[in-house]
Structure formats: structure tokens, C-alpha cells
C-alpha positions as CSV (number, residue, x, y, z in Angstrom):
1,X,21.9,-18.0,-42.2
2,X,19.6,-18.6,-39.2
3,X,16.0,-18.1,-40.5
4,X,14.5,-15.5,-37.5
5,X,11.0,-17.4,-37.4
6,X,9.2,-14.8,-35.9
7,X,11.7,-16.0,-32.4
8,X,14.3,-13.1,-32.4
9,X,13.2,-10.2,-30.3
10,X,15.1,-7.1,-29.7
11,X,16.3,-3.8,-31.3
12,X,19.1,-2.0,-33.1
13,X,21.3,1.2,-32.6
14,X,20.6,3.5,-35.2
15,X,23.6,3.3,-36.9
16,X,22.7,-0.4,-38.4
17,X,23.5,0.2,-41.5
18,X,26.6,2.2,-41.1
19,X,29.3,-1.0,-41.4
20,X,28.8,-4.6,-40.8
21,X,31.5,-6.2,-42.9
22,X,31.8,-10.0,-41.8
23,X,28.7,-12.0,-41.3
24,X,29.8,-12.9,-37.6
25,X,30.8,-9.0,-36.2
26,X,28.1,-7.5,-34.1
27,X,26.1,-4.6,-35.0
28,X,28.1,-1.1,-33.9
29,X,27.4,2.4,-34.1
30,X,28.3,6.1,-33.6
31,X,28.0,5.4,-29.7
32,X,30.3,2.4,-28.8
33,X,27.9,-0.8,-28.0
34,X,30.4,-3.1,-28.8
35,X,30.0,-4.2,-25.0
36,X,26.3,-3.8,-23.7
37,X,24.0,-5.4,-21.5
38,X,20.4,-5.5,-22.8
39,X,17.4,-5.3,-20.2
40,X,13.9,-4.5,-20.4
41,X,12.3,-1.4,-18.3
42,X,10.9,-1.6,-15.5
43,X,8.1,0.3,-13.9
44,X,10.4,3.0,-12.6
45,X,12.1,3.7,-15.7
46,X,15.5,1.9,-15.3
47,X,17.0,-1.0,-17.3
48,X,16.5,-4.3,-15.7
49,X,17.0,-7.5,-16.8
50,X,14.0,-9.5,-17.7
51,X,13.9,-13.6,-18.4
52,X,10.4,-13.7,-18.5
53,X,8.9,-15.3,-22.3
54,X,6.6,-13.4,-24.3
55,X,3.7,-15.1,-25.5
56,X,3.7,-17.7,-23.0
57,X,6.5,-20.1,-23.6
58,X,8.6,-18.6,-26.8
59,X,11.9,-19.0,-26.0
60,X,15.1,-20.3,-27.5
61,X,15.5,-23.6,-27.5
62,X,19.0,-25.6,-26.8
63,X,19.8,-25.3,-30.5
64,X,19.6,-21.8,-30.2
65,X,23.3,-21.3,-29.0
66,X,26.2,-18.6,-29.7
67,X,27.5,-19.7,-32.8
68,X,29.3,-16.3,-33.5
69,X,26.7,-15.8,-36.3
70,X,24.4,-13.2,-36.6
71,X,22.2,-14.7,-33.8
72,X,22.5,-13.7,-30.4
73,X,20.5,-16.1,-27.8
74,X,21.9,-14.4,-24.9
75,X,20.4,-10.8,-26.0
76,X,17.6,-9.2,-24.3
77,X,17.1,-11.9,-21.3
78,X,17.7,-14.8,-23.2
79,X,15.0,-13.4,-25.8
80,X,17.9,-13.6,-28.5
81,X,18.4,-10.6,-31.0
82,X,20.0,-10.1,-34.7
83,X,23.5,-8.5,-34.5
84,X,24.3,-8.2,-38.0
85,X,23.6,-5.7,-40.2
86,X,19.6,-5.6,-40.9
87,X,18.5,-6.4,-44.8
88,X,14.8,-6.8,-44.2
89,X,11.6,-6.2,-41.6
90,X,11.9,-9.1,-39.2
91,X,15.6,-8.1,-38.8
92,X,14.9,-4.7,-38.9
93,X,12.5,-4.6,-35.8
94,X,14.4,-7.7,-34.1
95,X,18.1,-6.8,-33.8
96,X,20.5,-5.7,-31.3
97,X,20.4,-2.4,-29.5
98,X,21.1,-0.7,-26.3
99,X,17.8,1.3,-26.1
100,X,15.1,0.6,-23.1
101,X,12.4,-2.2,-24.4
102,X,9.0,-3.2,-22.8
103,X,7.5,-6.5,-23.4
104,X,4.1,-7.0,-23.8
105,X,2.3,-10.6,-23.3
106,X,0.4,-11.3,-25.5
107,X,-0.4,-14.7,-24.0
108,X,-1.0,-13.3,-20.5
109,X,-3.1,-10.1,-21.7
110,X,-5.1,-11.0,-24.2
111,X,-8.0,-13.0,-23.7
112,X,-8.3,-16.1,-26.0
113,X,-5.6,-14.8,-27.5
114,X,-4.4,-17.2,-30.7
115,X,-0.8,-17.1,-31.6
116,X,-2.2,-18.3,-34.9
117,X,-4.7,-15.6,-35.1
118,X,-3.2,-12.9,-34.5
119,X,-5.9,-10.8,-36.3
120,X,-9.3,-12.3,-35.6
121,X,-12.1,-11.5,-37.8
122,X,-13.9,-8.7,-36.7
123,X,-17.8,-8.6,-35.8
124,X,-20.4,-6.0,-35.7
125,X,-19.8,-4.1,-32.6
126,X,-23.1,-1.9,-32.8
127,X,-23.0,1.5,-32.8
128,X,-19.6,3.0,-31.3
129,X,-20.0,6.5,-28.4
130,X,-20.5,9.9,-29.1
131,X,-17.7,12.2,-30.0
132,X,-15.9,13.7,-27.3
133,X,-17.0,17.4,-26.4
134,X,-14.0,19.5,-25.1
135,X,-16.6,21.7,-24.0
136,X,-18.2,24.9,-25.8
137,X,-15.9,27.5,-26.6
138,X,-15.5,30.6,-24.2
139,X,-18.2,33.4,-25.5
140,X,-16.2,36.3,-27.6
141,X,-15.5,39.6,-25.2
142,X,-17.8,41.6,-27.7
143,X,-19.2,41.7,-30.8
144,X,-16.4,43.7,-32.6
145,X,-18.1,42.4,-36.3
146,X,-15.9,40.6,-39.0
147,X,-12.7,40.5,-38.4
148,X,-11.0,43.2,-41.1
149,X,-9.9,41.5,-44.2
150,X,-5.6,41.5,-44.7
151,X,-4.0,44.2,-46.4
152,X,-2.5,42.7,-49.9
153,X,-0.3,40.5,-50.8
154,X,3.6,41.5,-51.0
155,X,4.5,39.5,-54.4
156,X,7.5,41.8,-55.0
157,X,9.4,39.9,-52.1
158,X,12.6,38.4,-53.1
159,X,12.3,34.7,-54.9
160,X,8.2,34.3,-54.0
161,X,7.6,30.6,-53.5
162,X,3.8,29.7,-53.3
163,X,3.3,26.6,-50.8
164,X,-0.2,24.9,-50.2
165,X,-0.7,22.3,-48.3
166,X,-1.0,20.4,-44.7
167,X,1.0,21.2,-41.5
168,X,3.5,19.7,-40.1
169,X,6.9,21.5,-41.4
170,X,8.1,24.4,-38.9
171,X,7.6,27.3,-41.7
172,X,8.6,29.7,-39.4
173,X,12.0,28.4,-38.7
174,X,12.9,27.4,-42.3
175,X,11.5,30.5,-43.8
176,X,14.0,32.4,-41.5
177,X,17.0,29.4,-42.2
178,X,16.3,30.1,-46.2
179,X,17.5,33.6,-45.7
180,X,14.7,35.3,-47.7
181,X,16.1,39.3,-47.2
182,X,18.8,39.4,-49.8
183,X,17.5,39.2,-53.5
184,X,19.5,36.2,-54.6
185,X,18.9,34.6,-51.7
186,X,16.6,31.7,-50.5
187,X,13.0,32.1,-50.9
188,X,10.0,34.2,-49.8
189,X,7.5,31.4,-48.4
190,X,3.3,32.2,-49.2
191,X,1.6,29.9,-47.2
192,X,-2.0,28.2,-47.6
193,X,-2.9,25.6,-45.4
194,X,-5.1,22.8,-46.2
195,X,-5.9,19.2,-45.9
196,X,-3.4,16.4,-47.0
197,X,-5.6,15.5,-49.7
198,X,-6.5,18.8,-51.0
199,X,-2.5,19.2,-51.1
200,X,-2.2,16.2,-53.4
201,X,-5.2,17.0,-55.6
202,X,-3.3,20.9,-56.3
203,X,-0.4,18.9,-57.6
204,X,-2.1,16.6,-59.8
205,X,-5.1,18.4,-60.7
206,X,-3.7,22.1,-60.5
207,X,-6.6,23.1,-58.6
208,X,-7.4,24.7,-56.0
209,X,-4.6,27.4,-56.3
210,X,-4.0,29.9,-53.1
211,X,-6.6,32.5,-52.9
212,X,-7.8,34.2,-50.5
213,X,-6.2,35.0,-47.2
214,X,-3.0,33.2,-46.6
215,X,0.3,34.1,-44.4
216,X,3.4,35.0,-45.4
217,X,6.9,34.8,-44.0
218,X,9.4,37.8,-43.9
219,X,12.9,37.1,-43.3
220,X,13.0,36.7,-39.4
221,X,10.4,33.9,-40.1
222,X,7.1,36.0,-39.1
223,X,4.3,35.0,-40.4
224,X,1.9,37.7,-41.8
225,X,-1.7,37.3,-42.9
226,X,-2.1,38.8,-46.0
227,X,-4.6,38.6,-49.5
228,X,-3.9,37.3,-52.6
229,X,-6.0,39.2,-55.3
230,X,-5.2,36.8,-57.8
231,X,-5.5,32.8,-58.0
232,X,-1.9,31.9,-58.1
233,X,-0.8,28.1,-58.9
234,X,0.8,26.2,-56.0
235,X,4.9,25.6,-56.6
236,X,5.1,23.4,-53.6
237,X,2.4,21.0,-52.2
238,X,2.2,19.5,-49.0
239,X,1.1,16.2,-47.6
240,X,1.2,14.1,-44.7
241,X,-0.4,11.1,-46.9
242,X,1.2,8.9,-49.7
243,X,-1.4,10.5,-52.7
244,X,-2.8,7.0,-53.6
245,X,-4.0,6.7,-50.0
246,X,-6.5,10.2,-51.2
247,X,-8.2,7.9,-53.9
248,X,-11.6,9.4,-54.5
249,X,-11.6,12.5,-52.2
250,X,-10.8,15.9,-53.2
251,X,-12.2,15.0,-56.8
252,X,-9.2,12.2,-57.2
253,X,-10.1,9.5,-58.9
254,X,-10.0,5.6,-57.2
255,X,-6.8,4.9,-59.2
256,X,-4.5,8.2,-57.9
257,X,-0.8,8.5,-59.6
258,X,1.2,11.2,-59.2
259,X,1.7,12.8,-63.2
260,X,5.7,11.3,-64.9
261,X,6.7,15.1,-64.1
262,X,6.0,15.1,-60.4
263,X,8.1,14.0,-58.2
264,X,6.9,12.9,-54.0
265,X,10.2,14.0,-52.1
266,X,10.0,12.4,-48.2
267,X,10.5,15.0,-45.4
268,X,10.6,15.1,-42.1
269,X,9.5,11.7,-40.6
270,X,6.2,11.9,-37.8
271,X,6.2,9.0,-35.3
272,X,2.6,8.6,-34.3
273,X,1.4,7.3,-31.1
274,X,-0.6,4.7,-28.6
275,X,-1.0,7.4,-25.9
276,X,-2.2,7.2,-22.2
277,X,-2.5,9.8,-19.5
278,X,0.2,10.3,-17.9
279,X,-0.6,8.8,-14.7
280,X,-1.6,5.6,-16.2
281,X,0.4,2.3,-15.2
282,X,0.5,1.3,-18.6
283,X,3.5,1.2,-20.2
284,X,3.4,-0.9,-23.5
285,X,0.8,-3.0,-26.2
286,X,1.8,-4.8,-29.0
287,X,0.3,-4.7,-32.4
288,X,-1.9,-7.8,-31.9
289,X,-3.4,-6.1,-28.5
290,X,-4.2,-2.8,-30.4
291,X,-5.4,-4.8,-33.2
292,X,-8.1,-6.2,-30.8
293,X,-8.4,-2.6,-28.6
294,X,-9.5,-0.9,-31.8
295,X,-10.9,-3.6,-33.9
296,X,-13.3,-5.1,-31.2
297,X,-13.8,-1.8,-28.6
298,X,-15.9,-3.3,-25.3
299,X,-15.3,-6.8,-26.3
300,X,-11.4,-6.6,-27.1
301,X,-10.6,-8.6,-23.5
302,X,-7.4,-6.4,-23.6
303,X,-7.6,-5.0,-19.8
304,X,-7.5,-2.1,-18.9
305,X,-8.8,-1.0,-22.2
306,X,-11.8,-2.1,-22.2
307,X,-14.5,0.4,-22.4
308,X,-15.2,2.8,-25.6
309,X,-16.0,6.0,-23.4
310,X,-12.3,5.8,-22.9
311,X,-11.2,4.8,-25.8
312,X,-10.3,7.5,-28.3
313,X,-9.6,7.1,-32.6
314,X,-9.8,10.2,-35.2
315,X,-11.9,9.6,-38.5
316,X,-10.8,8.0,-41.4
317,X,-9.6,11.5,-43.2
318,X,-6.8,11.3,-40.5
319,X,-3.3,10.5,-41.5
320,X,-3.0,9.8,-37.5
321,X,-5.4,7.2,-38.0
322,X,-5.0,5.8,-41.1
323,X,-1.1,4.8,-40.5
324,X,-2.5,3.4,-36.9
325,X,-5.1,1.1,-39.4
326,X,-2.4,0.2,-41.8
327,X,-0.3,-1.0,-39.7
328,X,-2.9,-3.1,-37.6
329,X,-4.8,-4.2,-40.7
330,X,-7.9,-2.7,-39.7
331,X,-10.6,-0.9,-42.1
332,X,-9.3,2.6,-42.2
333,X,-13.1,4.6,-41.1
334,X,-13.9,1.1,-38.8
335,X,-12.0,2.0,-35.9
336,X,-14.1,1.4,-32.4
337,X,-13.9,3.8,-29.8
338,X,-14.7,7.8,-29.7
339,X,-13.9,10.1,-31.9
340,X,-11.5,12.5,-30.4
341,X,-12.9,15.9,-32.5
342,X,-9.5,16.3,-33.5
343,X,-5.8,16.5,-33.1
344,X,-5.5,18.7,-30.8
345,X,-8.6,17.7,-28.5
346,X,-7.0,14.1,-28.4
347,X,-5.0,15.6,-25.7
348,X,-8.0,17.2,-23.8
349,X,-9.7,14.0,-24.1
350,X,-6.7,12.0,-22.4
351,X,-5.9,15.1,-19.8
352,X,-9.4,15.3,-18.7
353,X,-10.3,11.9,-18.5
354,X,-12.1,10.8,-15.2
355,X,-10.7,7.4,-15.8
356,X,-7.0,7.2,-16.7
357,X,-6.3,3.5,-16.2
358,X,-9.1,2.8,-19.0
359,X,-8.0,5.6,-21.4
360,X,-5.9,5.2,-24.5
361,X,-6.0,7.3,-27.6
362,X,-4.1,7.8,-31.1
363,X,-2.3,11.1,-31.3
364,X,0.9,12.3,-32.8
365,X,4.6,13.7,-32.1
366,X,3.6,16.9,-32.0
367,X,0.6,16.5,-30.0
368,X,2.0,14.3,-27.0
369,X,5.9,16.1,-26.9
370,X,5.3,19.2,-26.4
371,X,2.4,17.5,-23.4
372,X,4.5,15.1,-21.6
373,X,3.8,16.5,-18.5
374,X,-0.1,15.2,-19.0
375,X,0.4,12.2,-21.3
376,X,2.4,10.0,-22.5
377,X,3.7,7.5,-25.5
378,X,3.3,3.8,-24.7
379,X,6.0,0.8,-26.2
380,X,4.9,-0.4,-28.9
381,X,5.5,-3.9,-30.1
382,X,4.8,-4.7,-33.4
383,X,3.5,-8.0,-35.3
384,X,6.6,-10.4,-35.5
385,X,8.6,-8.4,-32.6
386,X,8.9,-9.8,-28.8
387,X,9.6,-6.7,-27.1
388,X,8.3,-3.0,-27.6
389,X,9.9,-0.2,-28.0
390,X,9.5,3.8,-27.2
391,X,10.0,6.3,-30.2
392,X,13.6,7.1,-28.3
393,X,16.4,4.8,-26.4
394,X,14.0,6.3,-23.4
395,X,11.1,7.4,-22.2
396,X,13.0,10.9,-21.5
397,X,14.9,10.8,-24.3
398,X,14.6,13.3,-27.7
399,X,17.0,11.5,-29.9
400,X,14.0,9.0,-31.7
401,X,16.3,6.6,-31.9
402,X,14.2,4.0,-32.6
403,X,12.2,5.4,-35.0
404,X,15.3,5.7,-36.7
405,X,16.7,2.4,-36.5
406,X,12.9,0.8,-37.2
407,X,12.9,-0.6,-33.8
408,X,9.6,1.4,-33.4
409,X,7.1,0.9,-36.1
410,X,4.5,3.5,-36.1
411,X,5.1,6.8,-38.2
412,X,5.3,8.9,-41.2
413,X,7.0,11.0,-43.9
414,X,5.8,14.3,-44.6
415,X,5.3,14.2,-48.6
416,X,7.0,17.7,-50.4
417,X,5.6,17.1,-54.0
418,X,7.0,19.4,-57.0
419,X,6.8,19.4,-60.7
420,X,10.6,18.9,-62.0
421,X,12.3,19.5,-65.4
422,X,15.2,16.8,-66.1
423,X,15.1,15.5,-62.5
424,X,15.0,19.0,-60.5
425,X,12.3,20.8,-58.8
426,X,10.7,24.2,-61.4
427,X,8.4,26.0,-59.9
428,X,4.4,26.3,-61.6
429,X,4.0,29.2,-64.5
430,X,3.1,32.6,-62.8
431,X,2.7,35.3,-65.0
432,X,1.5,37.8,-62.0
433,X,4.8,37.5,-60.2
434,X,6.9,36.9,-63.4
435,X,5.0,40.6,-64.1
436,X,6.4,41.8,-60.8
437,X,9.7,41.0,-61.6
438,X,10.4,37.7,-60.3
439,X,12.0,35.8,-63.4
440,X,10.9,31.9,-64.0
441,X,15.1,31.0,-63.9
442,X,15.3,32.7,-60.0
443,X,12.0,30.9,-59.1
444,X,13.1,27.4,-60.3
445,X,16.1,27.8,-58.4
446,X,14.2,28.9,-54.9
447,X,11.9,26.2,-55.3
448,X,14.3,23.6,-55.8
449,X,16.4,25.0,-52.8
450,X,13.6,25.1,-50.5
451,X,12.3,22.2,-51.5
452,X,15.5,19.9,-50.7
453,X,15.9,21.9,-47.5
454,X,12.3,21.1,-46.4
455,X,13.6,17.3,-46.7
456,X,17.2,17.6,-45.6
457,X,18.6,16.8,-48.9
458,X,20.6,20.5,-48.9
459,X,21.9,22.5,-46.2
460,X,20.0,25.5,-45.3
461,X,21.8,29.1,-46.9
462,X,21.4,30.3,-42.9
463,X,22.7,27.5,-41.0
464,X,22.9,29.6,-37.5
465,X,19.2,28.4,-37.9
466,X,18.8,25.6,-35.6
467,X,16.3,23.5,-38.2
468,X,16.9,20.3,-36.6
469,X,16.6,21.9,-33.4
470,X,12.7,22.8,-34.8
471,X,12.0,19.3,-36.1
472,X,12.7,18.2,-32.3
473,X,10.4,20.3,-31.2
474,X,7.6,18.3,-32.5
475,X,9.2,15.2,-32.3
476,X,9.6,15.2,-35.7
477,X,13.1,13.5,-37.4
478,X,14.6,14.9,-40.8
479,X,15.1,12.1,-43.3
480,X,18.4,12.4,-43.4
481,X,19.2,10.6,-39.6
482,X,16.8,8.1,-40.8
483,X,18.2,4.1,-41.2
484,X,14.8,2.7,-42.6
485,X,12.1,4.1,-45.4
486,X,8.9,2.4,-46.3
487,X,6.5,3.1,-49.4
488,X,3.5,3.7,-47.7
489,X,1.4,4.1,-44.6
490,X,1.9,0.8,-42.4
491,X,4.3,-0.8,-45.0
492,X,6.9,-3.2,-44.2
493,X,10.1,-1.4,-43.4
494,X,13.4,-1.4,-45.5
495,X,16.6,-0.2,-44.7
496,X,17.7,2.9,-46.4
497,X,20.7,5.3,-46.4
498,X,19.9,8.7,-47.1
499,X,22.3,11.1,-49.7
500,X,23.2,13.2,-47.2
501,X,23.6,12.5,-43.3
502,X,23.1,14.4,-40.4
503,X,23.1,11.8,-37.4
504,X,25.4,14.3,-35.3
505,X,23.2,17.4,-36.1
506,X,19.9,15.9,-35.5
507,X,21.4,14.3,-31.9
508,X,23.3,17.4,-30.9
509,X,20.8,19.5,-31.5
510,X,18.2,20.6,-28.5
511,X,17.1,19.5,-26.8
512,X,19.9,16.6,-26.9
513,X,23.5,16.8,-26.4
514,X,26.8,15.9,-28.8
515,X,27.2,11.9,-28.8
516,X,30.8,10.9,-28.4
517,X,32.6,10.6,-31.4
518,X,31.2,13.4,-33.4
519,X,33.4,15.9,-35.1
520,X,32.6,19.9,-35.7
521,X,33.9,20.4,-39.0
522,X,33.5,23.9,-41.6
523,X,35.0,21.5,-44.5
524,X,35.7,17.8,-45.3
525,X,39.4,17.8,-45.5
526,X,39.1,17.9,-41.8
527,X,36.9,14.9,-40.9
528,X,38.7,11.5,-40.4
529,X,38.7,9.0,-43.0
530,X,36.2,6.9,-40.8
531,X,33.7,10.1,-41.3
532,X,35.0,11.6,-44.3
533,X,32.0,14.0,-45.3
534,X,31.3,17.1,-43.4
535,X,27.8,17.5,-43.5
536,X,25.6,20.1,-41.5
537,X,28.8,20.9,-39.5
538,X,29.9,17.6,-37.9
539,X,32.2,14.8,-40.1
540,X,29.5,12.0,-40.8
């Protein structure tokens, strides 16, 4: 087999790993792209075809010619792409697909730039600018005093479920999809939000426990602020880190391992973004130009973005931030630039900016979907890949195709970590609720359902509830439409296929449409032999 050599440059369908059975027969997929033609985009958004050579010159060579193998020199403008089924990373971000792709020069953008250094040392920039200031907030009508403290806690709620942890899962949606108003039922979600970190200290240390004011959801997924009189011990924790990457914070120690007993369940994956206003020209950068962007600031000789007033990072307690220095190999808290003042004043600081064409920041899914009106995701084009690639087949796409497929690089999984008992998900010893009649056997059961619905592993008890449709929302995909996995922020990408599939769902679902060739189904004895599970009601 051809070795790839870092000269194969394109992308894959998301289906890659669906059937390739003889080494010569192209990649396919739940979309037919038996017969495609491959093209890069264009300023105006369309698919053109591009022979231009990245990097100044790297293009196939007469040996590189169809041999009906698993290298295609003809794909993407003569680039030449992988068509058989993916097994590692340079395959992975260098195969076949139909989705849009953006080249970025490295040779004609970067100043200096070294194909053999792609990662330069880095030197002492001097001090980087002052945070960004979205401004003081408006002044309070009047002076009405504290605000009132919540009534109490409701813990005789059917199947309580105490949750702490960081954002990022639509509670309100699966709170309603888990059905909590029958006794039997689902789960009643308590809700404390906190840091990452502080999530992954509660599992391993056991502290802190939810106090205080917290929300609850009722069963048409409300959420309700409410006090808990009592220190109650978390059954669920939530994290948008890996826990070894909270070594020493949160009273962790440098050497952080989740306990034999507790097990890290991946949710919902979070592709995180290169953004630009939207009216910037820019529409891609590769790896090696961020590299030198964030790593060098003023001095990166990556035009346009060249000047740290408009150059934008979070701090090092980001999980934005840290998957951004992973995957560049930069120091996590080294990044040049401004701090933004956080996630959501990222997209103030792009919005507002007074110089578009020089601005560029690190945000998030959630942040830049539900803004695309104002900004917008660039390509990106990882180390080892010739072409970049948006987090869907389009720039107007919601289908995140190639975050799926591991044509784009950047993101990832929300972390649901719970103690289990032979392999399954208990919930933590409660004596208060156990007192108010909710029996250890009914709580291990809601936490293990909840938990495996959080992270698509089990089928919601109220499936009217559009939870894909949620995850969409905030650009967020559910693990089980995912092709590739990786074991931790940044790390090289493997292919993976998940227990339980939901590619038609998560497509069909809004906003998106049905893909040809996906089957409604109430029951597998319906579904063809070529999709034999029904699964989230389509054959899969």
C-alpha cells in the first residue's frame, strides 16, 4: 500500500467506515458519491475546480498514477486523495469526499515559512494587549436590595438525579425527553453549574457537592431556581476537559486519574473554531499559519493577521483554548493576542471590531452558530493535510459532516463521568432523598438512563423530543453519528464506530433535511438487510 507521505490531500464522506471491502473499491456512503467531482470553494461559495499546488510545488509526480488502489491522483485538482476505507490520521484527514475544501498556502502566506519547520521555536514576544472591554455593564433600574433567596428544594420529585458540572448539554431539552412526570419514569435533573475542572475534582475527590442555589427541571424541561438545605453528593459530573488535562487545579493533584470505579462516558462532540467577522475575506488557515498567528502575535508574518489588538485567545483554564494549543503544539497559558474576557464576549470582540480584515479569534459551536449572521468559522487545514475544511460539507450547512468524518480537526467531547457497579452507572449514597422516598435501586436505574441518553448510547423514554434537533442548535454532534474518536484534547484521530448509530436522526433533524436512502422505521424487522437496525427511528 501506497505510503501517503504527507502528499495526499482531501477528505472523506462521513460514512468511511461504513463498508470498504476490497482494497481497490472507492470510499461510499449513505449519500451516493460513487460518481463525484471534487473542487475547492471559491470566494463566492460554489465548488470550483482548483489545480493550483499547496505549499508551493507539492504535487503528484508521474508515478503518482491511477492504479485502482486506494490512491486517487486525479482527486481534488490533481491534489490526489485516499479512497479506501481510513485506518489511521493521515488517511483520516486526507481521503475522498464530496464536501467543499479551501486550500491554504502555506508557501505563499507565510513568511519564511519552512516546510521543514513547521513549528518554529517560539521567542519572547514581550508583553501581549490588554483584555478586551465589552464595555461596562448597563446601571441596574433601582436598587431593589438582594435578590430574594429560592424557595426549597423539591427532593420528593420522581427519580432525583443530582448533576454538577460545566455547560454545554441542552438540560432543558433532555430533562423534558427523559420524561420526568410519571414515577417510574426517567429522571428529575438538579442542576449545579460549575467549571470543567471543578466537575472532575467532585468525581474523584467527592467534593464540592451541590449546595446552595441551583435550578431544577420539571417535566416540560423548565428550569427552576431552587435551594438545597443540605450538601447532597453529585451522581453525575460534567466536563468539557479529559480530567488529566485539570492536573493541579481544583485541589487535583499533577498526576490526575479517574478512581477503577469511575467511568469518563464521551457525549456530545463540540467543534471549536478559527473565527473571523463576518465580512472578512478570509476564508481558511492551516495549522502551521495558526501555529505562527498565535505562537508569534505581531511578528507571525501571516497577513492579515498581523496585529495583537485584533487578535483574540481565552486563558489557559479554557477548554476553547486549550484544544486550539494542543492541536497547534503551543504552551497552553502562552498564547499571543488578547484575551477575549470570555466565551461569550469573543463574539462582541469580533462583532465590534473596527478592523475586520485583521481580526481572528478562538470561539466555539455554540458561540459562532447561533451568530452567523456577524461571524463566521474559517477552513481549517490541519498539519499533514493539503486542503482545509469547514466543520460541515458547507459553509451553510448543519450536518458537521466533517467533523464527523475527521476531515476537520478541531473539537471536543463533552465528558459525562459516573461511579459504576459491574460496568453500569449507580448513582452516589444519598441518605436525604433515600429519606424522602427515593430508593437507591430507582436512583441507579435513572442515573444510568440519563446518563447513556446524555451520550446517545440509549434512546430517550420521550422520543417526540427532538434531542438531536437541540444538539444542532449549538452545533454540537451526539457521539453516535461520529466516524472518529480521539483520547484527548488535540490527539491524533482514530476511527471509531459507535454502539448505536443515529446518522439519519442527527441529519434529518432541524435544521437539516432526510438524506436519500434513509428509512423511518418503529422496529427492526422492517429495515433492509443493508440497514438492519432501527435505531432512533430510521434503519441504520
Amino acid at each position: 500500500m501506497r505510503s501517503l507521505g504527507g502528499r495526499i490531500e482531501a477528505r472523506t464522506f462521513y460514512f468511511f467506515a461504513l463498508v470498504i471491502a476490497s482494497f481497490a473499491v472507492a470510499c461510499s456512503s449513505l449519500l451516493d458519491f460513487d460518481q463525484f467531482e471534487v473542487g475547492a470553494l471559491d470566494d463566492a461559495g460554489s465548488n470550483v475546480t482548483d489545480t493550483g499546488s499547496p505549499d508551493g510545488g507539492d504535487t503528484p509526480d508521474a508515478s503518482d498514477t491511477d492504479d485502482g488502489g486506494c490512491f486517487d491522483p486525479a482527486g481534488f485538482g490533481g491534489r490526489g486523495c485516499w479512497r479506501c476505507a481510513p485506518t489511521n490520521q493521515d488517511e483520516i484527514l486526507n481521503a475522498c469526499t464530496a464536501s467543499d475544501f479551501v486550500p491554504f498556502d502555506n508557501a505563499a502566506r507565510i513568511a519564511g515559512y519552512d516546510p521543514n519547520t513547521p513549528q518554529p521555536p517560539l521567542v519572547d514576544g514581550g508583553p501581549t494587549p490588554p483584555p478586551f472591554d465589552a464595555g461596562a455593564p448597563p446601571p441596574p433600574v433601582d436598587d431593589a436590595g438582594p435578590a430574594p433567596t429560592a424557595a426549597p428544594c423539591p427532593l420528593n420529585l420522581p427519580n432525583p438525579v443530582m448533576i454538577l458540572g460545566a455547560t454545554g448539554f441542552p438540560m432543558d431539552v433532555i430533562a423534558k425527553a427523559m420524561g420526568s412526570a410519571a414515577p417510574g419514569a426517567g429522571a428529575t435533573m438538579y442542576y449545579s453549574e460549575k467549571s470543567s475542572c471543578v466537575g472532575v475534582a467532585s468525581r474523584i475527590l467527592n467534593t464540592p457537592k451541590l449546595s446552595g442555589e441551583i435550578v431544577y427541571y420539571d417535566s416540560a424541561g423548565t428550569a427552576r431556581k431552587c435551594t438545597l438545605e443540605e450538601e447532597h453528593p453529585a451522581d453525575i459530573n460534567l466536563s468539557a476537559l479529559f480530567a488529566d488535562s485539570c492536573a493541579g487545579q481544583e485541589g487535583l493533584s499533577q498526576n490526575v486519574q479517574l478512581p477503577p470505579d469511575v467511568q469518563d462516558l464521551l457525549g456530545p462532540v463540540n467543534p471549536i473554531m478559527l473565527a473571523t467577522p463576518k465580512t472578512s475575506t478570509e476564508l481558511v488557515i492551516s495549522a502551521e499559519a495558526a501555529y505562527k498567528v498565535y505562537g508569534f502575535g505581531a511578528a507571525s508574518g501571516v497577513a492579515p493577521w498581523t496585529d495583537e489588538l485584533y487578535i483574540f485567545r481565552r486563558t489557559a483554564s479554557s477548554a476553547n483554548q486549550q484544544t486550539v494549543a494542543r492541536s497547534l503544539g503551543l504552551p497552553i497559558g502562552g498564547l499571543r493576542g488578547r484575551d477575549s474576557s470570555g466565551s461569550s464576549n469573543m463574539k462582541n470582540a469580533l462583532q465590534f471590531s473596527d478592523n475586520p480584515v485583521k481580526t481572528i479569534g478562538i470561539s466555539a459551536s455554540e458561540i459562532v452558530d447561533i451568530n452567523r449572521d456577524v461571524m463566521k468559522a474559517l477552513a481549517f487545514q490541519h498539519f499533514g493535510q493539503k486542503v482545509g475544511f469547514y466543520p460541515d460539507s458547507s459553509p451553510g450547512a448543519f450536518n458537521r459532516r466533517n467533523v464527523r468524518d475527521g476531515h476537520y480537526f478541531l473539537w471536543i467531547p463533552l465528558h459525562v463521568l459516573v461511579r459504576t457497579v459491574a460496568g453500569d452507572p449507580v448513582a452516589a449514597q444519598n441518605l436525604v432523598l433515600e429519606a424522602n422516598g427515593a430508593t437507591a435501586t430507582a436512583r441507579n436505574a435513572a442515573v444510568k438512563l440519563l446518563a447513556y441518553v446524555m451520550v446517545n448510547r440509549q434512546e430517550a423514554p420521550v422520543k417526540s423530543v427532538d434531542l438531536f434537533g437541540a444538539l444542532k442548535v449549538v452545533g454540537n454532534v451526539p457521539q453516535c453519528a461520529m466516524r472518529v474518536t480521539r483520547a484527548k484534547e488535540g490527539a491524533p484521530l482514530t476511527p471509531f464506530e459507535p454502539s448505536l448509530r443515529c446518522d439519519c436522526a442527527f441529519e434529518a433533524a432541524s435544521p437539516g433535511e432526510t438524506p436519500a436512502g434513509c428509512q423511518s422505521c418503529t422496529e427492526s424487522s422492517t429495515c433492509p438487510a443493508s440497514r438492519p437496525t432501527c435505531s432512533f427511528g430510521y434503519c441504520e
